[in-house]
N, C-alpha and C positions, 0 to 999 in steps of 0.2 A: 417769495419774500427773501430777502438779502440784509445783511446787516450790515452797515455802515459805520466804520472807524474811518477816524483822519484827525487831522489835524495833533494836536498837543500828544497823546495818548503812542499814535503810532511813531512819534519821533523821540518819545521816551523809549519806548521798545528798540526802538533801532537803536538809540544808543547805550542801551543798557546791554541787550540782547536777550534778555524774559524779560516779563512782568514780577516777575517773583522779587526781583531788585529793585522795584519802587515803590516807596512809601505810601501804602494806601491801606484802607481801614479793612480788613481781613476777611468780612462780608463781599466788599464790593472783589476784592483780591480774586476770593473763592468765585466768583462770579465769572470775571477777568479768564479765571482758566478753564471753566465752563466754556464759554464762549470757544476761548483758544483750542480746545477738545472737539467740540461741535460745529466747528464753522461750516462744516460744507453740508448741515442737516439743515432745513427750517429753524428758526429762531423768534420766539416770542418773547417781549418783556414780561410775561408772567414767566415764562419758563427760567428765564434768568433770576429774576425778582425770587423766583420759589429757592433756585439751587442755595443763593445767596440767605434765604431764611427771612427774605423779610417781603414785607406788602410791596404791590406792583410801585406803586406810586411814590413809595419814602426809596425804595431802589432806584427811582427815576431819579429824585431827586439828590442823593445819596452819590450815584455816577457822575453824575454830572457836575456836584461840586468836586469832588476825586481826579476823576479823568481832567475836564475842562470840556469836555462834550455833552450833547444832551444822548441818551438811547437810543435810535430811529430804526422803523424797520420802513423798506421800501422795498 
């Protein structure tokens, strides 16, 4: 399994240069660097969804309005 960023999300990153500098609701933030910490481990949206404090499903939904992406793992 591999996690999938692009689009909107990582062109913020590049031009910000963290995530810490863009406005996002503090759950999904915390999540955000979850991820950025973990990237080269396995990744589940429950694992994400858990660090972030909230159910898999309002996290799903939750990223996706924030980011501009949906969560996918492939």
């Amino acid at each position: 399994m591999s996690f999938i960023l692009s689009g909107n999300w990582k062109q913020t990153v590049r031009a910000t240069g963290t995530i810490s500098k863009v406005t996002i609701h503090p759950s999904i933030r915390k999540a955000l660097l979850f991820i950025q910490h973990h990237f080269r481990e396995p990744l589940s949206l429950a694992s994400a969804a858990d660090d972030a404090g909230l159910s898999a499903n309002y996290f799903s939904e939750c990223f996706r309005r924030q980011i501009g992406i949906s969560f996918r793992i492939t």
